[in-house]
C-alpha positions in Angstrom: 18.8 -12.2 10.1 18.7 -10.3 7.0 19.7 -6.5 7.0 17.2 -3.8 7.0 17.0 -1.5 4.0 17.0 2.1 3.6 12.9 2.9 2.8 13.2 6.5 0.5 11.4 9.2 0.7 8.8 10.7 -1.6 10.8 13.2 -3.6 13.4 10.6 -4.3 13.3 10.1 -8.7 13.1 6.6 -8.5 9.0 7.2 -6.7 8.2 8.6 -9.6 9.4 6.2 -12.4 7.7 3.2 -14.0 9.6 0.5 -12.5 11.0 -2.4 -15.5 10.0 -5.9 -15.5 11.9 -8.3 -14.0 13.6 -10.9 -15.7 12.2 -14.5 -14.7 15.6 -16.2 -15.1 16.7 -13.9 -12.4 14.0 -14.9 -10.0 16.7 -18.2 -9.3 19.5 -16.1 -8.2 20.6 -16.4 -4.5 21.0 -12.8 -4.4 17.4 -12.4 -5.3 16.0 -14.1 -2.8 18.7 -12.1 0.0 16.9 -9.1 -1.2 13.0 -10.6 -0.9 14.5 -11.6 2.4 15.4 -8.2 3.2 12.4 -6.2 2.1 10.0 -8.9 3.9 12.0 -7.9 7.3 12.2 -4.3 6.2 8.5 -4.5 5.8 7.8 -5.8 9.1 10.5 -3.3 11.2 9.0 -0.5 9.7 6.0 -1.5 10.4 4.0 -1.7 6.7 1.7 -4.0 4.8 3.6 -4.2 1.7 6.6 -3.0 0.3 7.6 -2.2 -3.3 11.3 -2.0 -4.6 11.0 1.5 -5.7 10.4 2.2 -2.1 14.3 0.6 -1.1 15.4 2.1 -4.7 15.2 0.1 -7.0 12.9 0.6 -10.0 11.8 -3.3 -10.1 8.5 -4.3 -10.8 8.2 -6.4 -7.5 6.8 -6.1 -3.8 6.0 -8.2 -0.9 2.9 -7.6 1.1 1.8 -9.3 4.3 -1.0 -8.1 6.8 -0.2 -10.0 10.2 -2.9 -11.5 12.0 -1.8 -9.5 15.1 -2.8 -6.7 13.5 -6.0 -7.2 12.2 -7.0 -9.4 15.4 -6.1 -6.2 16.9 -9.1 -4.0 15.4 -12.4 -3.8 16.9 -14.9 -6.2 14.9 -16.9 -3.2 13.5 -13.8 -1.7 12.2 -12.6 -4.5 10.7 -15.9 -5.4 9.1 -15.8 -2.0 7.4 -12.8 -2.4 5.8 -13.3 -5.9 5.1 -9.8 -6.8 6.3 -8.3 -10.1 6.9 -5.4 -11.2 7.5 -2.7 -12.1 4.1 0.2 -14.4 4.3 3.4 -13.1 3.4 3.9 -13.1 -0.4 5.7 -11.7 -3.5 4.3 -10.3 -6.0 6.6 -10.2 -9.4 5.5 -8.3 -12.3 1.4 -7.7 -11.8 -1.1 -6.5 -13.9 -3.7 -5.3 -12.1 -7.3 -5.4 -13.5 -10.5 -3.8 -11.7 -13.4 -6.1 -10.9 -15.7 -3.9 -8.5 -15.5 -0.4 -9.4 -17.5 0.8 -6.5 -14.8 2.7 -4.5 -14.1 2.4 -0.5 -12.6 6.0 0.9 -10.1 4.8 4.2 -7.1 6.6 5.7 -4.0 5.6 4.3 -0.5 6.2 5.0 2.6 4.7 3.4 6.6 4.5 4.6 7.7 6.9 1.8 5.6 9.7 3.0 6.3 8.7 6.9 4.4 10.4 9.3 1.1 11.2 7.2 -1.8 9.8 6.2 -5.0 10.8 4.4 -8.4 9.6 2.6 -8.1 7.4 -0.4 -10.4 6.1 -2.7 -9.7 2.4 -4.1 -11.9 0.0 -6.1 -13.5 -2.4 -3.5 -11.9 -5.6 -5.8 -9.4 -6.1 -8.0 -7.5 -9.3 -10.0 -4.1 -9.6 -10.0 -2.1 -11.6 -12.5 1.5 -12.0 -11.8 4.4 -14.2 -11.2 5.6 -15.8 -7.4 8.9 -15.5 -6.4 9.7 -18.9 -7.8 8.6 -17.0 -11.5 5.5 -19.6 -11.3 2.3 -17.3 -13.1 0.0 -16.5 -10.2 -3.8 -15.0 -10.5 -4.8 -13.0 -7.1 -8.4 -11.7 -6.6 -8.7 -9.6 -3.5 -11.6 -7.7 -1.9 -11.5 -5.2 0.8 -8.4 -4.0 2.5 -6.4 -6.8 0.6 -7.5 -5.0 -2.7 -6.4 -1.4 -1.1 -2.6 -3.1 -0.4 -2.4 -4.3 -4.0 -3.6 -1.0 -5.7 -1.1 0.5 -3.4 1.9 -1.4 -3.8 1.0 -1.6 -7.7 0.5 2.2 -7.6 4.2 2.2 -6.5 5.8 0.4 -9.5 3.9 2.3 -12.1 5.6 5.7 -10.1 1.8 6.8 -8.5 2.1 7.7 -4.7 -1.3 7.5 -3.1 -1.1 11.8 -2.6 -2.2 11.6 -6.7 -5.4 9.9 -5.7 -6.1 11.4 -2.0 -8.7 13.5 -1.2 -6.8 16.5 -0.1 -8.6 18.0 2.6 -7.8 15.0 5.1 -4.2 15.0 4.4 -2.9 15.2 7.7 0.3 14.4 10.2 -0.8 11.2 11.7 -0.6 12.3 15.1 -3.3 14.4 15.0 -5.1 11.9 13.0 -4.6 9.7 16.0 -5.8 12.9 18.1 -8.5 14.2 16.7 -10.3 11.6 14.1 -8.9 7.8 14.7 -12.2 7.0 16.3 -14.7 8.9 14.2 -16.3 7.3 11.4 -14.5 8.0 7.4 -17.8 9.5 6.3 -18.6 11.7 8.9 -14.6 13.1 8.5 -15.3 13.8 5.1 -18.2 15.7 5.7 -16.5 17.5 8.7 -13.6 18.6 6.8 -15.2 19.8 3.4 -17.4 22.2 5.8 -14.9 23.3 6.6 -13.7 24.5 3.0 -13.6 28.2 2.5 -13.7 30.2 -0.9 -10.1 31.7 -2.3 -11.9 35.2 -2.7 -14.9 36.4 0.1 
């Protein structure tokens, strides 16, 4: 089984760095395809959706994603609906350029494995394309909608040094405990609403 990686922390430099390209020779190396290996099971221990080097350290411009069908299958149909999630195959993304194609913006929780134990609002363009290389350095073009669009602009986020606290909404940052005991069941909007009412002024 491959070995689990070390997932850092936000505050570690190597978050906040625009990862380099990688080098497409390099895609053939054995050792390359240990370390896809190792983030895939990394991913799935933890567990996440997707994971980008930065997040095991290295400042490569590569993740894998993968959204099980145990886990969607696991949502209530109205919730998936809403988020217009579907199940992904495991994958690698090498190198992508990511290019907006639906503007309009979907506000969800998020959470991510460098910031463990929190989770907030974030906006994302509803779809996006996605032009990058397999790990096999074959050119691949991915267009997404929906939740699979929200893991891309995530994981992408991550190689370009963006952690999805730069594009929250700040008032529903929150330990995901409580998010699991106080809003899990109550619908995005109406926690937006709820919490900026709750916004006081600086000065009375």
């Amino acid at each position: 089984m491959p070995r689990l990686l070390p997932i850092v922390q936000l505050g570690d430099p190597v978050l906040r760095a625009r990862a380099r390209d990688v080098d497409p020779s390099g895609l053939a190396d054995p050792k390359m395809k240990e370390l896809i290996d190792a983030m895939r099971e990394t991913m799935r221990e933890a567990p996440g959706v997707g994971l980008a080097a930065p997040q095991i350290g290295l400042g490569l411009r590569l993740a894998v994603i993968e959204d099980r069908p145990a886990s969607v299958e696991g949502l209530d149909p109205e919730t998936r609906a809403s988020r217009e999630r579907e199940a992904v195959p495991f994958h690698v993304i090498v190198n992508p350029v990511l290019t907006v194609e639906d503007s309009a913006r979907a506000c969800f929780f998020e959470g991510c494995l460098s910031l463990a134990g929190y989770v907030a609002v974030v906006p994302r363009a509803l779809a996006v394309r996605v032009d990058c290389l397999d790990e096999t350095g074959a050119p691949r073009v991915i267009r997404a909608r929906g939740w699979y669009a929200r893991i891309l602009q995530h994981e992408i986020d991550h190689l370009d040094g963006v952690v999805y606290v730069d594009r929250m909404e700040t008032r529903t940052f929150m330990a995901g405990e409580d998010y699991a005991r106080h809003w899990a069941d109550a619908d995005v909007e109406d926690v937006r609403r709820i919490l900026e009412a709750e916004r006081r002024p600086l000065v009375p």
